[in-house]
The first five atom37 places (N, CA, C, CB, O) and aatype in JSON, in Angstrom:
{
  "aatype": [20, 20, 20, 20, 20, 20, 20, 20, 20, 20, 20, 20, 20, 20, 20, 20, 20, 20, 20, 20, 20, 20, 20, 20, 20, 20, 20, 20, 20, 20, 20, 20, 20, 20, 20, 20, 20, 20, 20, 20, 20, 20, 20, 20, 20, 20, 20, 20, 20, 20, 20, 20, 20, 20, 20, 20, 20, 20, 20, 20, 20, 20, 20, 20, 20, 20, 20, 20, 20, 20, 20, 20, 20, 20, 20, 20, 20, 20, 20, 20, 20, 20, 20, 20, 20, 20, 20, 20, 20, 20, 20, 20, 20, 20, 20, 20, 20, 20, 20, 20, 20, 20, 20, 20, 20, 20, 20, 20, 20, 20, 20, 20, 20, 20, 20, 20, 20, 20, 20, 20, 20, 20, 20, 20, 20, 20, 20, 20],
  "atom_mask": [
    [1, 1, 1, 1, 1],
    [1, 1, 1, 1, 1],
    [1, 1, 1, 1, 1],
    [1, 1, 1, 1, 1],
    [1, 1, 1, 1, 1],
    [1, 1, 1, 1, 1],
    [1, 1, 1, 1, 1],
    [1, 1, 1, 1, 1],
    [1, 1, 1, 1, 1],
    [1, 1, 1, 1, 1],
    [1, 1, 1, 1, 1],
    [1, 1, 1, 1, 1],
    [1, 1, 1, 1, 1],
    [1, 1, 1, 1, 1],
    [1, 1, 1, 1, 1],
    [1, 1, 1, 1, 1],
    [1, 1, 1, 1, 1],
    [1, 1, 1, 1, 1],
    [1, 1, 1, 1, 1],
    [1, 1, 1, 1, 1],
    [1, 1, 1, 1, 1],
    [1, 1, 1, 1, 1],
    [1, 1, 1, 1, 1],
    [1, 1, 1, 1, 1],
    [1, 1, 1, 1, 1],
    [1, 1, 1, 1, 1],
    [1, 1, 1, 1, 1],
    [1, 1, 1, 1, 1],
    [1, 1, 1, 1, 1],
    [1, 1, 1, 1, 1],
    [1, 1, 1, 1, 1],
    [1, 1, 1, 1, 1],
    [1, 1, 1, 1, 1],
    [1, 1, 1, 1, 1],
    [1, 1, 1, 1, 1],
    [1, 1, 1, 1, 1],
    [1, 1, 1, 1, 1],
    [1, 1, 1, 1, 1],
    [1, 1, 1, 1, 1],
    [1, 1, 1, 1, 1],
    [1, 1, 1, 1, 1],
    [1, 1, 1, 1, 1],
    [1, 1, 1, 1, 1],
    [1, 1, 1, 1, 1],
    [1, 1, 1, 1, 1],
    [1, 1, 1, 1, 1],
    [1, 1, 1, 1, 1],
    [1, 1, 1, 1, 1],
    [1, 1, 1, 1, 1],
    [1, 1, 1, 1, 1],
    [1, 1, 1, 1, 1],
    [1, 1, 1, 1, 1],
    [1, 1, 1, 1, 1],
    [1, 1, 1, 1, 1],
    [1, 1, 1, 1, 1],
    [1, 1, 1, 1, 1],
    [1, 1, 1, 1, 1],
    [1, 1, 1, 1, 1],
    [1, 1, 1, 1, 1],
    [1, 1, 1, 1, 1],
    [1, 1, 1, 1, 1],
    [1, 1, 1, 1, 1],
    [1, 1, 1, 1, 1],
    [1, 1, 1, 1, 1],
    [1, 1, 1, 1, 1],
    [1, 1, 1, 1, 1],
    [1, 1, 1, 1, 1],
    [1, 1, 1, 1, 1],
    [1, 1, 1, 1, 1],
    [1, 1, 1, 1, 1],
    [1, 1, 1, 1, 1],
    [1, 1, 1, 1, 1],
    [1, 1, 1, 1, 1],
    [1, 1, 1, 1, 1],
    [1, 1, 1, 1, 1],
    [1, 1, 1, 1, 1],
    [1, 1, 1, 1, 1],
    [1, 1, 1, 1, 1],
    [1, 1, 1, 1, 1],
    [1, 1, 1, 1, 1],
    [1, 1, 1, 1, 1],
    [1, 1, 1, 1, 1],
    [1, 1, 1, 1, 1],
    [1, 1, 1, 1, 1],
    [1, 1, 1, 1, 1],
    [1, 1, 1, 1, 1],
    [1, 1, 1, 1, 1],
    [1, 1, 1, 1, 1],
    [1, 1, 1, 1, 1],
    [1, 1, 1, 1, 1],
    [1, 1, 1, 1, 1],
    [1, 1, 1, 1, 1],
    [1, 1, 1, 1, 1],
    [1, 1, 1, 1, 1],
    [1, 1, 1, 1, 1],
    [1, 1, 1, 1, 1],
    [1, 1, 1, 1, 1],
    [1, 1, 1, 1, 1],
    [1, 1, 1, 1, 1],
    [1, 1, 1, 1, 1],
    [1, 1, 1, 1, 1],
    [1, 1, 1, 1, 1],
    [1, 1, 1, 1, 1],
    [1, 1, 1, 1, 1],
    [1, 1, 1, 1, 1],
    [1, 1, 1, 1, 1],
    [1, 1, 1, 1, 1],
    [1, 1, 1, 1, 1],
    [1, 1, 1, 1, 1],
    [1, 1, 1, 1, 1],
    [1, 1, 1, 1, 1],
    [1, 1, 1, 1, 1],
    [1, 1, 1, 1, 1],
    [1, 1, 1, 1, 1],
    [1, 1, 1, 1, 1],
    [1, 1, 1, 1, 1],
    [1, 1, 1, 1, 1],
    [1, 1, 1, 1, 1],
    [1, 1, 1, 1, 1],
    [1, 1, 1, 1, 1],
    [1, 1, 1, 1, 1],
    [1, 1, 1, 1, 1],
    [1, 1, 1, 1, 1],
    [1, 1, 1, 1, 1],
    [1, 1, 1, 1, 1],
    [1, 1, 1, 1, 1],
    [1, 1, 1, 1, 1],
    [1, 1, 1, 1, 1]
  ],
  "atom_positions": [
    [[-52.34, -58.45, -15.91], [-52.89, -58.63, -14.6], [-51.86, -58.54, -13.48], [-53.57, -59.92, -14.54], [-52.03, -58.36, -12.27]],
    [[-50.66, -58.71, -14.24], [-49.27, -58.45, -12.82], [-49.39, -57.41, -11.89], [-47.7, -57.99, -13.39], [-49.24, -57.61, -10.68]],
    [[-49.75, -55.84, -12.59], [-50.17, -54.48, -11.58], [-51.0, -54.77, -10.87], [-50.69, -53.23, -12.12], [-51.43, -53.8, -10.25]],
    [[-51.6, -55.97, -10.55], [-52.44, -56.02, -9.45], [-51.82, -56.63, -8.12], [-53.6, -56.78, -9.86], [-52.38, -56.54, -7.03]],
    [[-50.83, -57.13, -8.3], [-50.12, -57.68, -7.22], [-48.81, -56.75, -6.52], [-49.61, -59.04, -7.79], [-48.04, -55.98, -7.09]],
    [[-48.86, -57.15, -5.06], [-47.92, -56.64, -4.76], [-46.53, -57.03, -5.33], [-48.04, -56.7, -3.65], [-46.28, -57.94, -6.12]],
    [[-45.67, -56.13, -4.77], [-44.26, -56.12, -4.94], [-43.17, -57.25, -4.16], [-43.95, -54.75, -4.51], [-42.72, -56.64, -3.19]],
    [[-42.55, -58.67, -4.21], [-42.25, -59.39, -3.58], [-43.62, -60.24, -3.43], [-41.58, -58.81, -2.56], [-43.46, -60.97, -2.45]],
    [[-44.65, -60.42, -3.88], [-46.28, -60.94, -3.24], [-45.68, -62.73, -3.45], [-48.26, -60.29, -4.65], [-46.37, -63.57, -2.85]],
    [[-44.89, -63.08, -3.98], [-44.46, -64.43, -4.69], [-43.5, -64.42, -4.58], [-44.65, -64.78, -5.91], [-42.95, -63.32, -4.49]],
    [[-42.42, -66.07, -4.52], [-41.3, -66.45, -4.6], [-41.03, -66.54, -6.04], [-41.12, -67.56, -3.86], [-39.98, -66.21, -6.6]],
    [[-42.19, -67.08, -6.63], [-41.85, -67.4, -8.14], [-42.78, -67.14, -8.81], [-41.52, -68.67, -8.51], [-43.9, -67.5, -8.46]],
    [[-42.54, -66.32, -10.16], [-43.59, -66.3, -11.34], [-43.71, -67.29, -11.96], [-43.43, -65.46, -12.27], [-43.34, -68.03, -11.05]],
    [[-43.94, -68.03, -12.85], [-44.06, -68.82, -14.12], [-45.17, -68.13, -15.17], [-44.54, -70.39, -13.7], [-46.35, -67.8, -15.08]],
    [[-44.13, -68.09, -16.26], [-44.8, -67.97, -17.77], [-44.27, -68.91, -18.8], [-44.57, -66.52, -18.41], [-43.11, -68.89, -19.21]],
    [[-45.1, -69.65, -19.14], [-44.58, -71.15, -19.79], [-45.04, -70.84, -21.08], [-45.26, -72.74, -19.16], [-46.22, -70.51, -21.18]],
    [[-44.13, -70.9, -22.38], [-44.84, -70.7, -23.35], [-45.35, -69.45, -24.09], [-45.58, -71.26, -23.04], [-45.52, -69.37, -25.31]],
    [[-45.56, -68.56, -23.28], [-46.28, -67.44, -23.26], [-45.62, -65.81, -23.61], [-46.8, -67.55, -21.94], [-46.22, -64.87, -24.12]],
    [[-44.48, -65.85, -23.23], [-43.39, -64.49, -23.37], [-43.48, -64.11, -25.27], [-41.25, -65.14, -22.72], [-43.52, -62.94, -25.63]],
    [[-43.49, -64.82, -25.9], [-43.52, -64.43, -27.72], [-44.9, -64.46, -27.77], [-42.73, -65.65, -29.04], [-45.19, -63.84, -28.79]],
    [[-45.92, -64.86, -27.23], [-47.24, -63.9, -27.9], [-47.62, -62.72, -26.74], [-48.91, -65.03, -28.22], [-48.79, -62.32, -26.71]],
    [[-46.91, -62.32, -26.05], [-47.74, -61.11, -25.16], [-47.4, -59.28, -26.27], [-46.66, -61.06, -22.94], [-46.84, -59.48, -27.34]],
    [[-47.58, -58.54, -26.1], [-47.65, -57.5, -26.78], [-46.45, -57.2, -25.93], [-48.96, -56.64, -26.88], [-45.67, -57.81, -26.66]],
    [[-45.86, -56.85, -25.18], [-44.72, -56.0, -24.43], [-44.2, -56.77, -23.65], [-45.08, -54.82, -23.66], [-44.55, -56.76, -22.47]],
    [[-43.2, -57.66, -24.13], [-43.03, -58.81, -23.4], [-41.69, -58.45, -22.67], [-43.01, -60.17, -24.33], [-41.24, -59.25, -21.85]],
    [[-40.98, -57.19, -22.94], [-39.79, -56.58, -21.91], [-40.84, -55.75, -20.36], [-38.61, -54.97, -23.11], [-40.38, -55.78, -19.22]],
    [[-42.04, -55.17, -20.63], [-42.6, -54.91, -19.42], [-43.21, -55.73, -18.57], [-43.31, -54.16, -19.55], [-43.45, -55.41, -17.41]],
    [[-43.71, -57.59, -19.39], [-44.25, -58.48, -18.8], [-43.29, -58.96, -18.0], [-44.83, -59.32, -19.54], [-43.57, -59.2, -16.83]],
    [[-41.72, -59.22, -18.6], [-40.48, -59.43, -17.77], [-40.21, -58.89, -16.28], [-39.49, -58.89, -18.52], [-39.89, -59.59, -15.32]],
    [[-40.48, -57.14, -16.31], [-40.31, -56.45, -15.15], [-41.17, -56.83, -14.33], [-40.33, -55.2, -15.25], [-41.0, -57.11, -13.15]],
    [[-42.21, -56.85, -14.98], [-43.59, -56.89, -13.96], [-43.56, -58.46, -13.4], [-45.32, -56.53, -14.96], [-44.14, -58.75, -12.35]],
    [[-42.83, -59.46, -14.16], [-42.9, -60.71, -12.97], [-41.89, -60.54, -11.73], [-42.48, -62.27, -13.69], [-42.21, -60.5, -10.55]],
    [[-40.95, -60.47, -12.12], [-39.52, -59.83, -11.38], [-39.76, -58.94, -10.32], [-38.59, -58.96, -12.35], [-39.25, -59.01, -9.21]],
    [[-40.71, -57.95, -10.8], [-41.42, -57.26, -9.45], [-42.04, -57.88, -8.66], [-42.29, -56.37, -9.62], [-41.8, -57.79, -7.46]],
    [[-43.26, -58.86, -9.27], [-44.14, -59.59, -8.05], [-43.27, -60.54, -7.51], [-45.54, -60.39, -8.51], [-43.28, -60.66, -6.28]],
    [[-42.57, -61.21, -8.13], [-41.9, -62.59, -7.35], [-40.51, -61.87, -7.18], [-41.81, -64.34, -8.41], [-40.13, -60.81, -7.69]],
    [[-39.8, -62.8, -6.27], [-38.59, -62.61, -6.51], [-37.81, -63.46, -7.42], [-38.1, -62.58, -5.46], [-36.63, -63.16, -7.31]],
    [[-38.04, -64.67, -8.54], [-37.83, -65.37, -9.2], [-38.65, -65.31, -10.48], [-37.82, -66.27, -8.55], [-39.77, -64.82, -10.41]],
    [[-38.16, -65.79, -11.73], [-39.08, -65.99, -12.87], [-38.5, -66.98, -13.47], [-39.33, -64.86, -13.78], [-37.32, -67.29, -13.67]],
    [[-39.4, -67.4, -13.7], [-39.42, -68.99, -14.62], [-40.55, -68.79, -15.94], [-40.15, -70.58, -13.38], [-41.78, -68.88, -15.87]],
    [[-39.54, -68.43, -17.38], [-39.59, -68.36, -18.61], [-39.44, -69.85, -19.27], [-38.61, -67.38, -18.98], [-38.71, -70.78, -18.95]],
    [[-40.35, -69.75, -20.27], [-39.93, -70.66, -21.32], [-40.69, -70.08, -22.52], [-40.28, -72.25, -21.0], [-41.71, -69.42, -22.38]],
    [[-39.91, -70.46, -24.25], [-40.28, -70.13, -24.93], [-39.61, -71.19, -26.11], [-40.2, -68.86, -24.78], [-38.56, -71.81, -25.94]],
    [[-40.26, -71.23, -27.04], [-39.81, -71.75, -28.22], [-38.72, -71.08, -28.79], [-40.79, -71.8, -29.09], [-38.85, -69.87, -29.0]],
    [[-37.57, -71.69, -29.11], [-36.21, -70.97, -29.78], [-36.5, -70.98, -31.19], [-34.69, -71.78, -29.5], [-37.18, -71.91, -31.62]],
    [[-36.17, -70.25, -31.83], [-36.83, -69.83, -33.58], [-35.15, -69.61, -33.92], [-38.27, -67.86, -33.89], [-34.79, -69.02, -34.95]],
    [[-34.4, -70.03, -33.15], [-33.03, -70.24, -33.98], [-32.33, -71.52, -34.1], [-32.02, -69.42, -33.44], [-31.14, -71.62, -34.38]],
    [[-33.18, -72.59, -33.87], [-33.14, -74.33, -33.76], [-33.01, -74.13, -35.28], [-34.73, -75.48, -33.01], [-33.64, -73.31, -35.95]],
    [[-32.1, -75.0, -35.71], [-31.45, -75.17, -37.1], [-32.23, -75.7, -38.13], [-30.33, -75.99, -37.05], [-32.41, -75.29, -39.28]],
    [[-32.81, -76.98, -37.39], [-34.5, -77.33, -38.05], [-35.28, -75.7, -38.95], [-35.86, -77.81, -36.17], [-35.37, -75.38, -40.14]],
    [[-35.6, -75.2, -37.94], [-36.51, -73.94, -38.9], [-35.46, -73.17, -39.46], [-37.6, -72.77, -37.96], [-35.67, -72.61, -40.54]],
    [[-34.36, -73.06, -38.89], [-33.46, -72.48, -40.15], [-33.02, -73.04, -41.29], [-32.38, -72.12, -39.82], [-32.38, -72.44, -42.15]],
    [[-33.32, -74.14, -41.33], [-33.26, -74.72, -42.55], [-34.33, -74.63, -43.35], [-32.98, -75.89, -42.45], [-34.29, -74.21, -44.51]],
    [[-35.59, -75.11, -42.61], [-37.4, -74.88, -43.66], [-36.92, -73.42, -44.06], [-39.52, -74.83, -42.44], [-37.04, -73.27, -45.27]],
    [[-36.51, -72.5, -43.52], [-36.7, -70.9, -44.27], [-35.74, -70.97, -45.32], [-36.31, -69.43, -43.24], [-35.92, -70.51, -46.45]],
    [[-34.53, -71.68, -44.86], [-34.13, -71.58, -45.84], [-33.72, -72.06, -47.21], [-33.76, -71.36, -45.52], [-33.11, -71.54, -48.14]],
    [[-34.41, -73.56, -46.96], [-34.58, -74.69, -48.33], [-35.93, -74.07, -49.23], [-35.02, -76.66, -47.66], [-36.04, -73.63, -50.37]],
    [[-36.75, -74.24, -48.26], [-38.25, -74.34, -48.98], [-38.87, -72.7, -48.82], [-39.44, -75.7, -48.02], [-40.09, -72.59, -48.9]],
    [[-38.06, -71.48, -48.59], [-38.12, -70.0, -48.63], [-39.6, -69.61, -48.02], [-37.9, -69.41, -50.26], [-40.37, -68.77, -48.48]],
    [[-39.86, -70.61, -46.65], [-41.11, -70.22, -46.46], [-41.54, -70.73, -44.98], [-42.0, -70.76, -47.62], [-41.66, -71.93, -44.71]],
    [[-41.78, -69.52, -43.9], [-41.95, -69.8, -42.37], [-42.05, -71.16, -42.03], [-43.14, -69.18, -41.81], [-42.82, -71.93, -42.59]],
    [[-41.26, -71.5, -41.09], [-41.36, -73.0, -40.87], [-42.25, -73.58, -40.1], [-40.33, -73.46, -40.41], [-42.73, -72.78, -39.29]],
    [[-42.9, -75.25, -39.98], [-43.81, -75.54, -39.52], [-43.03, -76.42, -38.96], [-44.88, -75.74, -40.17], [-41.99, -76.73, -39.53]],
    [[-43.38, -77.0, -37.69], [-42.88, -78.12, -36.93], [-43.52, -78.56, -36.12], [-41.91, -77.99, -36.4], [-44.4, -77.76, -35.8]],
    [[-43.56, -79.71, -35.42], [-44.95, -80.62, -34.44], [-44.51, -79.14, -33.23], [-44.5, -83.16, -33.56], [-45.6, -78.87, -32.72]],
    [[-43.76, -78.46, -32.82], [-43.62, -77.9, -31.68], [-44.12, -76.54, -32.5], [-42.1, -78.04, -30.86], [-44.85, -75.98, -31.68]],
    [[-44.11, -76.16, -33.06], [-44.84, -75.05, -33.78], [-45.12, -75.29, -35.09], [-44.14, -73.85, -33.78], [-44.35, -75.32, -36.05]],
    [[-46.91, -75.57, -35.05], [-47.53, -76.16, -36.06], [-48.66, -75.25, -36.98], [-48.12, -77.32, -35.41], [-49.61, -75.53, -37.71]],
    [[-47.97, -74.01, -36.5], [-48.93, -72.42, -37.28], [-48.47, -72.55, -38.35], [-48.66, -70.64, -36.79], [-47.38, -73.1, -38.49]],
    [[-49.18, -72.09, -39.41], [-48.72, -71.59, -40.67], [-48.63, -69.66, -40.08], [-50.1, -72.14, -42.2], [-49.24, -69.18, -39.13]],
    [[-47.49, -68.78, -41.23], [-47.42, -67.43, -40.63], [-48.96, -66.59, -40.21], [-46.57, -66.55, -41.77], [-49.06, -65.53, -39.6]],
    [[-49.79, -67.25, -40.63], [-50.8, -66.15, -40.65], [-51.73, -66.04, -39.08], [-51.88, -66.53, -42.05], [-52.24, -65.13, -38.41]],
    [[-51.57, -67.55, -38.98], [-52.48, -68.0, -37.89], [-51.61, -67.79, -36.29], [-52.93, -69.76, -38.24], [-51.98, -67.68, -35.12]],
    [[-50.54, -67.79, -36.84], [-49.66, -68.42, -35.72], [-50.05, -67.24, -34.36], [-47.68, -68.47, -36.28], [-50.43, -66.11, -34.66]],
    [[-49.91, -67.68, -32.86], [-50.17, -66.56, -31.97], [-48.97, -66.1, -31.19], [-51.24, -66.91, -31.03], [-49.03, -65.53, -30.1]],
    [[-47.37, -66.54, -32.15], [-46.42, -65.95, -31.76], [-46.16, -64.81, -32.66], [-45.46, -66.78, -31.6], [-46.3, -64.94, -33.87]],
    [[-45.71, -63.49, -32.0], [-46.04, -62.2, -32.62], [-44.2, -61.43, -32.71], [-47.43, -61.2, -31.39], [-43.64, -60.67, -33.5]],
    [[-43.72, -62.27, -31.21], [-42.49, -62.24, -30.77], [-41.67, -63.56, -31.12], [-42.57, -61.97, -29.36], [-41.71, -64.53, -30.36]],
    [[-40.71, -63.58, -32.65], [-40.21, -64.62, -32.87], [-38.79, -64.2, -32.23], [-40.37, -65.08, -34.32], [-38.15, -63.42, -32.94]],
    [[-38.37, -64.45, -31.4], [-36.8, -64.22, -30.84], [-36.41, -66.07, -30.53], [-36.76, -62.93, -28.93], [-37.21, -67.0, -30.42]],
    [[-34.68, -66.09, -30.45], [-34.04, -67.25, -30.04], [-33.3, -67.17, -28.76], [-33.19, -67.64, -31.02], [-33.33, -66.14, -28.08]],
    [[-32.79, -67.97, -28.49], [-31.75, -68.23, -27.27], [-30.87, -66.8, -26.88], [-30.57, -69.52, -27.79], [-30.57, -66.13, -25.89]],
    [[-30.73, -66.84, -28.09], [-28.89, -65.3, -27.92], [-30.23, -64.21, -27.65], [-27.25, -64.61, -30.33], [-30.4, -63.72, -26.54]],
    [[-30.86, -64.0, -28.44], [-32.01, -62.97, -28.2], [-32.24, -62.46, -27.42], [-32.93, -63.14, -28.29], [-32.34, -61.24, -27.33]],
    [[-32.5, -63.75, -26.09], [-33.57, -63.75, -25.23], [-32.09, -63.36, -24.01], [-34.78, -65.45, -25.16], [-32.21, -62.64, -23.02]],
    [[-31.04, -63.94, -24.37], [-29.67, -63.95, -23.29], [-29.32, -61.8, -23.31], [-27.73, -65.36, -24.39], [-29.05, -61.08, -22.35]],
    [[-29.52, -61.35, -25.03], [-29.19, -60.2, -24.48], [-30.16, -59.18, -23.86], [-28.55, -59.67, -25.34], [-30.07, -58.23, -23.09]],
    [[-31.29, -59.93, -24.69], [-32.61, -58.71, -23.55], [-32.28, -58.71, -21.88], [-34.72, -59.53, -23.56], [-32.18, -57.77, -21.1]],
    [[-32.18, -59.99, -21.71], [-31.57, -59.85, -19.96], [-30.53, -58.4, -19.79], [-30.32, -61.57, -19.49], [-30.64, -57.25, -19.34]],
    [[-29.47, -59.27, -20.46], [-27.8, -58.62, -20.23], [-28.38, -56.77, -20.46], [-26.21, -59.41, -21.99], [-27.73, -55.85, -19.95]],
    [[-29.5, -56.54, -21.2], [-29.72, -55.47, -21.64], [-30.81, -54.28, -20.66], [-30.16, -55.92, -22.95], [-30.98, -53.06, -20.68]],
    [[-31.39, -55.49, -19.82], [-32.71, -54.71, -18.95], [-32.18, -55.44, -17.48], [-34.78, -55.28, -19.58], [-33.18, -55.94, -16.96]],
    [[-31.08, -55.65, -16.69], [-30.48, -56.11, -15.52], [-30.76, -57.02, -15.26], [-30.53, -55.61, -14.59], [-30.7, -57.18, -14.04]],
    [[-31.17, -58.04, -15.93], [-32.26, -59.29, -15.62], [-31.07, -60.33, -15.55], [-33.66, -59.7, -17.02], [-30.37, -60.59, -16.53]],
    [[-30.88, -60.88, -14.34], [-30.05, -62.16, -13.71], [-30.41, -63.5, -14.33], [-30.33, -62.33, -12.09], [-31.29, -64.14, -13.75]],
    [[-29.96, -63.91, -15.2], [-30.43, -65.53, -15.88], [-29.53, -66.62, -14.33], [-29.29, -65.93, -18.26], [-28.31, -66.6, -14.24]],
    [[-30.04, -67.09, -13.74], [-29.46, -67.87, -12.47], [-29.09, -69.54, -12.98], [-30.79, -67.85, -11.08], [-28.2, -70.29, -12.59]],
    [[-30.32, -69.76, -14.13], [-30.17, -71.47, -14.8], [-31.11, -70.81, -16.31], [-31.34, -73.3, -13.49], [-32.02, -70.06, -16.64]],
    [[-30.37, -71.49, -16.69], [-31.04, -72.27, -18.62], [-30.68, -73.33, -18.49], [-30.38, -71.79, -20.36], [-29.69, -73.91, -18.05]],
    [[-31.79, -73.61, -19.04], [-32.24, -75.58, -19.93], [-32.48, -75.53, -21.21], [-33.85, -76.5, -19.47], [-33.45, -74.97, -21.73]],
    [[-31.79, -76.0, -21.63], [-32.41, -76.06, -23.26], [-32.86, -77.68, -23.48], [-31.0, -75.57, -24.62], [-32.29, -78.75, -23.26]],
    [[-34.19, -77.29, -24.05], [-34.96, -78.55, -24.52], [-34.69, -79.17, -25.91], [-36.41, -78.23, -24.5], [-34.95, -78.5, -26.92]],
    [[-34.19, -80.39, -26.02], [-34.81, -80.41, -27.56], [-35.45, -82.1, -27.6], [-33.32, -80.06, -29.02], [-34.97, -83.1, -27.07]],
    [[-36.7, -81.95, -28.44], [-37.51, -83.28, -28.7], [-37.78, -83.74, -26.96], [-36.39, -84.65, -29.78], [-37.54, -84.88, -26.57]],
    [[-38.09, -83.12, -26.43], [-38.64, -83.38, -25.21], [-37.47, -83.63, -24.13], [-39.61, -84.57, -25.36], [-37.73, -83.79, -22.94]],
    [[-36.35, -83.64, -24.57], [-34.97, -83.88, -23.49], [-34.21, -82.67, -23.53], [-33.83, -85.18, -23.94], [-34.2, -81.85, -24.45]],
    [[-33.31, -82.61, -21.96], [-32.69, -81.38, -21.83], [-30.88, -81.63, -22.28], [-33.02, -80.85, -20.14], [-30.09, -82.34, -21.66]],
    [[-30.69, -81.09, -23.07], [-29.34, -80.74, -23.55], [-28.18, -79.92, -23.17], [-29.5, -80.35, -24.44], [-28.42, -78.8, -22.74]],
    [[-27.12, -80.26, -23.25], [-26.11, -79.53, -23.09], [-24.98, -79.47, -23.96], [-25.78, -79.76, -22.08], [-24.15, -80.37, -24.03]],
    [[-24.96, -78.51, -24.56], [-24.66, -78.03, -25.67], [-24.17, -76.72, -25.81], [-25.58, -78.17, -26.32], [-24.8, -75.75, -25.39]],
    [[-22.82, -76.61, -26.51], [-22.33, -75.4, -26.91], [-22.99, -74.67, -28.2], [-20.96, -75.62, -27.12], [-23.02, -73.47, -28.45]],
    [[-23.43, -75.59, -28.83], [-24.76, -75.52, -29.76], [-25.78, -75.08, -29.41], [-25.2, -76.52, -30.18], [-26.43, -74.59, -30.33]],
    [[-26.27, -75.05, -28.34], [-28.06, -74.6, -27.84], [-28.84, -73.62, -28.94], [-28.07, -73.5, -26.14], [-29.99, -73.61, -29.37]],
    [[-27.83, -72.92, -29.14], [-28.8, -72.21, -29.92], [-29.5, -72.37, -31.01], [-28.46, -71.43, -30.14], [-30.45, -71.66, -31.33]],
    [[-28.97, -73.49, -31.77], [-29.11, -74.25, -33.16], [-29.73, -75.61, -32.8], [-27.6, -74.48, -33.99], [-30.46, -76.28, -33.54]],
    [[-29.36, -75.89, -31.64], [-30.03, -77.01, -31.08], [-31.57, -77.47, -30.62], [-29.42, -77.09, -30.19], [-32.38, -78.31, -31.02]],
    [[-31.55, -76.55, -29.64], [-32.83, -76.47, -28.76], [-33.96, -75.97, -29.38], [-32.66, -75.65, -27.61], [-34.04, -74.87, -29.93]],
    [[-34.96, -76.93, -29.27], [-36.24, -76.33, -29.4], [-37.08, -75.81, -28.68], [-36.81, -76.88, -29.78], [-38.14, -75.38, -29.14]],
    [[-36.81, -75.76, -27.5], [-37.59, -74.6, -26.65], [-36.24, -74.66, -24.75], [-40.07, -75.44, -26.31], [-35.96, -75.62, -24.04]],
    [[-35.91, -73.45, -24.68], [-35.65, -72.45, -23.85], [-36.07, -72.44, -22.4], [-36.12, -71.47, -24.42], [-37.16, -71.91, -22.18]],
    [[-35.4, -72.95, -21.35], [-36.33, -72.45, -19.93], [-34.92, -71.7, -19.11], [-37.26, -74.19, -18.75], [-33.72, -71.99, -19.0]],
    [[-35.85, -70.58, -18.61], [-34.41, -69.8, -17.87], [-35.58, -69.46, -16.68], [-33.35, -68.03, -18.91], [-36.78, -69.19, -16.72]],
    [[-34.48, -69.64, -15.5], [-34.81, -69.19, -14.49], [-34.19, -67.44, -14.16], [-34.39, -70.31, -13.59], [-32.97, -67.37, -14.29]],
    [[-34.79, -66.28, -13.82], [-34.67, -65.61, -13.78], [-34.45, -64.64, -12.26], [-35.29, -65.66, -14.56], [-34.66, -65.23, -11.2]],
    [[-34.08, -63.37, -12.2], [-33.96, -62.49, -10.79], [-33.11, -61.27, -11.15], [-33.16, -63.38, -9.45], [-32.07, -61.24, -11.82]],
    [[-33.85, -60.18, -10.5], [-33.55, -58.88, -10.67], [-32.22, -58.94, -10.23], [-34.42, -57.91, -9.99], [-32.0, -59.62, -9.23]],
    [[-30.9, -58.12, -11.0], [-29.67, -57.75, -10.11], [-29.86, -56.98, -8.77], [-28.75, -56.9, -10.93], [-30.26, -55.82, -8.7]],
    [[-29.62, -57.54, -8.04], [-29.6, -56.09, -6.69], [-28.54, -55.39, -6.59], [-29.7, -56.47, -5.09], [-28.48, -54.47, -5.77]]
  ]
}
């Protein structure tokens, strides 16, 4: 629904949650960046050490109160983590301005984040 809006039409997008189940989630990126001049992402990190461990003790997609799908059901289609999500930016000109990393409902700071955090918020903006 973003092509319906103008260009600059917003200061800020928000997609909470939402960036790992969209189908083309590098054109959903552009297309907020176009309408707003800001984006505000969040997503579940699938490189939190927790699920790297369920895959790799018990050899089988991990379940957790913050993602409570089994593989079949689940409506994330896009499993990416922290570093993932840092080089798609570095990779499509996309300005990360702030990250938060969440974990168990508190924000962390951590040279760890990536093993740490269970869900991801970056504020975003096109390079000019």
């Amino acid at each position: 629904g973003l092509k319906d809006y103008g260009t600059n039409s917003y200061d800020y997008v928000i997609l909470n949650q939402t960036l790992q189940v969209t189908h083309k989630p590098v054109l959903v990126l552009k297309e907020m960046l176009r309408v707003g001049r800001k984006a505000i992402i969040s997503f579940p990190n699938f490189g939190q050490l927790k699920l790297r461990f369920q895959l790799l003790f018990k050899g089988r997609m991990p379940v957790t109160k913050d993602l409570p799908y089994q593989w079949y059901n689940t409506p994330n289609i896009h499993l990416c983590t922290r570093k993932d999500f840092l080089v798609l930016c570095r990779e499509n000109n996309i300005r990360i301005i702030e990250e938060i990393d969440i974990r168990e409902g508190y924000r962390i700071n951590s040279i760890f984040a990536n093993s740490r955090s269970s869900e991801v918020i970056f504020i975003l903006e096109k390079y000019v």
